[in-house]
C-alpha positions as a LaTeX table, in Angstrom:
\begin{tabular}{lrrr}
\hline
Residue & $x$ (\AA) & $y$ (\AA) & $z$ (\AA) \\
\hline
Unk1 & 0.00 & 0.00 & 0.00 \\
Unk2 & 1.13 & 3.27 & $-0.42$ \\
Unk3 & 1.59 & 5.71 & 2.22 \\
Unk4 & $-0.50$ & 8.28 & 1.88 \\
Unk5 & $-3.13$ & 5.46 & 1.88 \\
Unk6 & $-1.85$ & 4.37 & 5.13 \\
Unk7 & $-1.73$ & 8.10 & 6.76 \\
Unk8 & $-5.44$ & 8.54 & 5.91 \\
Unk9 & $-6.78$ & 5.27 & 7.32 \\
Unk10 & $-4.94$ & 6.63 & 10.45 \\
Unk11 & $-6.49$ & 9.94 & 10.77 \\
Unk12 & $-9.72$ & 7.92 & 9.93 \\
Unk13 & $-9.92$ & 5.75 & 13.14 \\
Unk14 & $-8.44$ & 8.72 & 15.50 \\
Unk15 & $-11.68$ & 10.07 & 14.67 \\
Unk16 & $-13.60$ & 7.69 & 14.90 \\
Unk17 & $-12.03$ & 6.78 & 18.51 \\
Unk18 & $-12.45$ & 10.73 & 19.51 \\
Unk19 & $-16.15$ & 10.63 & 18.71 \\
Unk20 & $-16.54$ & 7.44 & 20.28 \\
Unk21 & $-14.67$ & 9.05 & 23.74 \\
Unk22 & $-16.89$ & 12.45 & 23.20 \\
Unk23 & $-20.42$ & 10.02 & 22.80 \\
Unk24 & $-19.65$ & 8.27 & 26.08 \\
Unk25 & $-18.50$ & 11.12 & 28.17 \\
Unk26 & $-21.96$ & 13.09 & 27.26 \\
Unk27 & $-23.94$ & 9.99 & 28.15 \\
Unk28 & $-22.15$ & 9.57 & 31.76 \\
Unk29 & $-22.61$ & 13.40 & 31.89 \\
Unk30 & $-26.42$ & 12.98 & 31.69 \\
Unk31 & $-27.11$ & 9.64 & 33.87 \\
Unk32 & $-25.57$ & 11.85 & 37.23 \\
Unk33 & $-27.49$ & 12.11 & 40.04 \\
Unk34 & $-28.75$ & 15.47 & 40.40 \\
Unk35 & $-29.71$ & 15.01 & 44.03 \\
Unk36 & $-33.10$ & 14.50 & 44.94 \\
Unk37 & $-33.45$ & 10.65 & 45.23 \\
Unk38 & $-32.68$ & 11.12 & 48.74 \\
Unk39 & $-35.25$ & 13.00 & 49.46 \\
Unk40 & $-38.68$ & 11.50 & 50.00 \\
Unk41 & $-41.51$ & 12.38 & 47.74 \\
Unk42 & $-43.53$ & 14.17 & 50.87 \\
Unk43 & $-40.70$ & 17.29 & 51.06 \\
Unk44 & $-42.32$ & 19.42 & 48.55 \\
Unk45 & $-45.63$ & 19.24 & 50.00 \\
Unk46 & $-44.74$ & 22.57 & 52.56 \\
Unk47 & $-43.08$ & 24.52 & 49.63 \\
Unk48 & $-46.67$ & 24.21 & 47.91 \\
Unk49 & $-49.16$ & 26.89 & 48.95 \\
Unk50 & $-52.06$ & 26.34 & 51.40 \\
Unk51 & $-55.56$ & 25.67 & 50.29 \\
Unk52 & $-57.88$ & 28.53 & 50.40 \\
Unk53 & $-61.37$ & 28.44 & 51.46 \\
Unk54 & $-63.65$ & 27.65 & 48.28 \\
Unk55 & $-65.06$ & 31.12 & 46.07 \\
Unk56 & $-68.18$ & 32.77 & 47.62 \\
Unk57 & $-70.92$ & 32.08 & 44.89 \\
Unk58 & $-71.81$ & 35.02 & 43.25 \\
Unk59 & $-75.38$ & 36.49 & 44.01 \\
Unk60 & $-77.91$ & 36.46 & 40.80 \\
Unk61 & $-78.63$ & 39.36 & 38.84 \\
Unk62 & $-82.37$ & 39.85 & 38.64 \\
Unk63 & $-84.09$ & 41.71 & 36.24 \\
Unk64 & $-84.74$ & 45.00 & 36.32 \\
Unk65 & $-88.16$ & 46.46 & 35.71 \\
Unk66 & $-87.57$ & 48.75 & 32.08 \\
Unk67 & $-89.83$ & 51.77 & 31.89 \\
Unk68 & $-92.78$ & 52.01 & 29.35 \\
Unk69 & $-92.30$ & 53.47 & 26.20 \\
Unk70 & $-94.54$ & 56.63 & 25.96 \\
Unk71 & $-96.74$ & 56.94 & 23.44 \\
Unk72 & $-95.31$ & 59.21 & 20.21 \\
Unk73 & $-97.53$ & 62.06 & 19.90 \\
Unk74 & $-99.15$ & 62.09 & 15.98 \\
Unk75 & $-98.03$ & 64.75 & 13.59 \\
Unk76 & $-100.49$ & 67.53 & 13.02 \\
Unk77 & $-101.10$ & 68.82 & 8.98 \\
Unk78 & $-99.17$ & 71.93 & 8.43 \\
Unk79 & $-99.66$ & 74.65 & 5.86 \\
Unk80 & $-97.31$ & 74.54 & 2.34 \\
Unk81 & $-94.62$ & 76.97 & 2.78 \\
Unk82 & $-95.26$ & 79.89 & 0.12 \\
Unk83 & $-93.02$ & 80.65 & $-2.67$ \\
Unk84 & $-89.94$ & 83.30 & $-2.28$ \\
Unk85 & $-89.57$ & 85.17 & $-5.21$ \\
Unk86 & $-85.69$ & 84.76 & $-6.91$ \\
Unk87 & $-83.36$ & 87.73 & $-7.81$ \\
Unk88 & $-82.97$ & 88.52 & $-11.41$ \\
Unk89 & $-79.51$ & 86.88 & $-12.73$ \\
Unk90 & $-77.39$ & 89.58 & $-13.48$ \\
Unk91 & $-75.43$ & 90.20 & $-17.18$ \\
Unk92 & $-71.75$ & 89.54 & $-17.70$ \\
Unk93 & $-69.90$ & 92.98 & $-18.56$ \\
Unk94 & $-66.46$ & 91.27 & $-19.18$ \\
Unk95 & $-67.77$ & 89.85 & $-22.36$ \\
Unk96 & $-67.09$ & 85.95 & $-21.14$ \\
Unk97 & $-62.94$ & 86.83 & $-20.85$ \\
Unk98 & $-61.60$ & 84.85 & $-18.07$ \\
Unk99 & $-58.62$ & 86.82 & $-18.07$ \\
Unk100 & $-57.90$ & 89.59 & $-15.40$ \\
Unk101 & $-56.18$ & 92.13 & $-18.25$ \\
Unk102 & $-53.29$ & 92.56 & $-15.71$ \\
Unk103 & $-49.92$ & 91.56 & $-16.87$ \\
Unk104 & $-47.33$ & 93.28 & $-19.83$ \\
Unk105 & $-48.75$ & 91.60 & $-22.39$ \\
Unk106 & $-52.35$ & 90.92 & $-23.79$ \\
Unk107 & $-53.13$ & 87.76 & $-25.09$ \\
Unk108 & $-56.32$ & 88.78 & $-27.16$ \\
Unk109 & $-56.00$ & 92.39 & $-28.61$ \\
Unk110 & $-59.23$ & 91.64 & $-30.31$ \\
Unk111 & $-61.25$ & 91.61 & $-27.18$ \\
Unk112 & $-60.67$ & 94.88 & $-26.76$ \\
\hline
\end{tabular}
């Protein structure tokens, strides 16, 4: 074989081997007591809080009475309101120019 072969299939199983020594390292990491098991079930019971007394039921709304309606008085017949005469429209003396005539220059000499 040659040897670069060989150097390879080295660096292969050094891995492997340091994964293998990582993998069971973690798994004794996590199977450690964390303390507790000598403690009995029962010692958490005063850390919980105490029972209250059981909720008051609440009293029932009853109905209140709702007022009448009152009758709606009827409408009455009213007299036609009588015609107001309209002003007279008054004539346009600019002769329908928009323009104000200000300015230097005219734009229509023939409107004048």
């Amino acid at each position: 074989m040659k040897r670069t072969t060989l150097g390879w299939t080295a660096l292969a199983l050094a891995g492997l081997l340091i994964a293998a020594g990582a993998a069971y390292a973690a798994s004794k990491i996590a199977t450690q007591p964390i303390g507790l098991s000598s403690e009995p079930i029962s010692a958490g019971r005063a850390l919980a809080p105490k029972a209250t007394r059981p909720a008051r039921p609440k009293p029932r709304r009853t109905a209140t009475p709702r007022p009448k309606p009152k009758p709606t008085p009827t409408r009455t017949a009213t007299a036609a309101p009588t015609s107001v005469p309209t002003a007279v429209p008054t004539t346009d003396d600019n002769g329908g120019s928009d323009s104000g005539g200000g300015g230097k220059g005219r734009d229509h000499p023939e409107d004048d």
